[in-house]
N, C-alpha and C positions, 0 to 999 in steps of 0.2 A: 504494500500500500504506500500510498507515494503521502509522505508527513510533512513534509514542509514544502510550502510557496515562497515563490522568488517572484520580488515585483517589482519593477525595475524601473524607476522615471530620469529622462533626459531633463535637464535645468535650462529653463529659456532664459535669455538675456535680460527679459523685463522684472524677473523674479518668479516666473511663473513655472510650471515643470507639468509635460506630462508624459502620462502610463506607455511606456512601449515594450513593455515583456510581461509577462506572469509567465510561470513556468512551475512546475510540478515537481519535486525531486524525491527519494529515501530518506536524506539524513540532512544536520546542520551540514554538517562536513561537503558533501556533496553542493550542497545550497552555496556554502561560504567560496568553494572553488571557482563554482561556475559564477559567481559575483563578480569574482578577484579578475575573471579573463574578460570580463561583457567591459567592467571598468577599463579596464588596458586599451578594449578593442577601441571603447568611444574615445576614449582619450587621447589614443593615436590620431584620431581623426579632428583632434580639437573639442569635442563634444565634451562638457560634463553630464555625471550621472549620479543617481545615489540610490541605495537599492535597499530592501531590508530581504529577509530570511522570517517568515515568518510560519509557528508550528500549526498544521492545520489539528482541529479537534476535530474527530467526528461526530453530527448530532446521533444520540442516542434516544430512542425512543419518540413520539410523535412531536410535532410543530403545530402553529397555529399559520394561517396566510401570511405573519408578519416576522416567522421564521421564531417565534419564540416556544420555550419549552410550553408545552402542555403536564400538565401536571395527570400522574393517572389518575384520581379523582375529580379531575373535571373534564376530562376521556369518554368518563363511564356515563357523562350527561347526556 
């Protein structure tokens, strides 16, 4: 199961930044690598970036439409 997201945003010149990668990975480790070569790659190109690693949770059990836990007694409503 792939545990951590990599989300990658380029930094525009105004201040502003946006999304150009999410990606899937195994592990930190895996996540932190493939960060360390995306930054290399923009950077050779003059682009900044800044990225995070972050751990996916999987939900467990039902949701509501607005993606929140449901509780099992209010399931059974």
């Amino acid at each position: 199961m792939k545990s951590f997201a990599l989300i990658l945003w380029l930094l525009i010149g105004d201040g502003g930044q946006r999304v150009v990668l999410t990606q899937h990975v195994d592990s930190d480790a895996l996540c932190q690598t493939a960060a360390k070569a995306l930054v290399d790659k923009y950077a050779a190109r003059g682009q900044r970036v800044r990225y995070l690693c972050h751990e996916v949770v999987p939900e467990v059990g039902d949701v509501d439409v607005n993606g929140n836990p449901i509780e099992p007694e209010q399931a059974a409503h």
